[in-house]
C-alpha positions, -999 to +999 in steps of 0.1 A: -287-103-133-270-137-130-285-165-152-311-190-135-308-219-125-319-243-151-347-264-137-338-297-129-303-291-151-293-301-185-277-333-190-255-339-217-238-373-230-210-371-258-208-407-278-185-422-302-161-447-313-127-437-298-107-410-319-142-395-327-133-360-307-153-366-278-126-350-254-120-322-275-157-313-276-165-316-243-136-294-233-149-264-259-186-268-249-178-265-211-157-237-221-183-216-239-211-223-220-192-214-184-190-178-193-226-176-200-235-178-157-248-208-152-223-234-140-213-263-159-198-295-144-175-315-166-169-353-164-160-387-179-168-420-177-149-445-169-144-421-136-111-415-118-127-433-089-122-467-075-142-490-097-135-467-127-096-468-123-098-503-122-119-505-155-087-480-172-064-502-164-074-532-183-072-510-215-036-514-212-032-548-188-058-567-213-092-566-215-118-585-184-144-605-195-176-586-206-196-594-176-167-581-151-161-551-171-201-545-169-197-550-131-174-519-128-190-501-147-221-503-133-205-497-101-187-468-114-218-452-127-237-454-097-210-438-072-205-414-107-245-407-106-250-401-064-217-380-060-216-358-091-241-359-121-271-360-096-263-334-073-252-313-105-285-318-119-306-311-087-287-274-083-298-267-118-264-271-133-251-278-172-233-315-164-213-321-196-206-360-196-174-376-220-190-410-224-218-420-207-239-454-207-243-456-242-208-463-245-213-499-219-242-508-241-217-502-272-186-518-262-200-543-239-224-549-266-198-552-290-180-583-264-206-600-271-238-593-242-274-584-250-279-546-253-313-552-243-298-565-210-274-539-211-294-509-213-320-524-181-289-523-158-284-491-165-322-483-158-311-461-126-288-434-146-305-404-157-312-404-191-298-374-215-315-346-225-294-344-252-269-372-267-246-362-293-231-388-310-201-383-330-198-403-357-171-419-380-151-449-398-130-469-372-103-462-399-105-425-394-106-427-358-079-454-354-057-426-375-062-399-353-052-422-321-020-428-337-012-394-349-017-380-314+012-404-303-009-429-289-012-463-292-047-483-295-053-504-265-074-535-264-109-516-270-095-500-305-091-523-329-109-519-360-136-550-359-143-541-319-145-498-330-166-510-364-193-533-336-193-507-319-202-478-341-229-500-355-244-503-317-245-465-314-260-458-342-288-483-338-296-476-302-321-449-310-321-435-276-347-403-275-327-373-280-299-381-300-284-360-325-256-379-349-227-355-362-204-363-385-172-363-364-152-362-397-160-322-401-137-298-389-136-294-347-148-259-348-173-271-373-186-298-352-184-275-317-209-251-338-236-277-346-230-290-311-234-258-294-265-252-313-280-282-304-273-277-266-292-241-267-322-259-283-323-283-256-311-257-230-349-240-248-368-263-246-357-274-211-370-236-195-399-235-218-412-272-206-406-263-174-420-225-172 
């Protein structure tokens, strides 16, 4: 018998300063929930779509001012939220987000506007049912960016990453979980994972 649909889908955000393993761990969670039946959509924000592309680009080209950067954002998020993460949620689908609005509020936040303000114009995106939040020293994650090959844009230097963390972790949003992204991946995938079939629980149960 093929798994149900889960009613009115499972929406999960994955947070963090950049290097925290964000990518990584949305790649294994989609991985081992797909097999289980019910489909999982996978995505990222800033998106590969118009507004979102344009918002890449200035990691390398130089950063916009905060307000322009919230423009296409916001603008990114709402085409993100009609043609994917709501239409994923309404067919009762697992939608698996790398970033999410937490991040604008963070990094935005972190340039210098009100989070307060921030977190209003993001009123219309759905809010997580569960937000995990990877956490961990700029130092650390700045590391890990360079021994991957890369090197930090704009967004990643250590003050901007350190504003940043300290946004995250004081947001409070309801159903966050902080892990420490410092563990071991296959450490952190195992208290993600068991976080997601608590929510993924209590999701069917409040809804039976």
């Amino acid at each position: 018998m093929a798994p149900l649909p889960i009613p009115g889908g499972l929406l999960v955000a994955i947070e963090g300063i950049d290097g925290a393993g964000k990518t990584t761990l949305a790649h294994t969670l989609r991985d081992t929930l797909a097999p289980a039946g019910t489909p999982v959509a996978l995505s990222k924000e800033p998106t590969t779509g118009q507004w979102g592309m344009r918002m890449r680009a200035s990691a390398s080209t130089g950063r916009l001012t905060a307000d322009e950067e919230l423009r296409l954002l916001i603008l990114d998020r709402k085409e993100h939220v009609a043609e994917l993460i709501g239409p994923a949620l309404a067919r009762g689908e697992i939608v698996i987000l790398d970033r999410y609005f937490p991040s604008n509020v963070a990094y935005q936040g972190a340039a210098g506007l009100d989070t307060g303000a921030l977190l209003e114009a993001n009123a219309f995106a759905p809010r997580p049912d569960l937000l995990l939040l990877l956490d961990l020293e700029p130092r650390v994650g700045l590391e890990r960016i360079r021994k991957r090959g890369d090197k930090p844009n704009h967004f990643e230097t250590s003050d901007n990453l350190d504003r940043c963390r300290s946004i995250f972790r004081d947001l409070a949003l309801p159903h966050t979980v902080v892990i420490d992204a410092t563990q071991a991946p296959d450490t952190v995938a195992e208290q993600a994972l068991s976080h997601v079939y608590e929510a993924l629980a209590a999701k069917r149960e409040h809804r039976a």
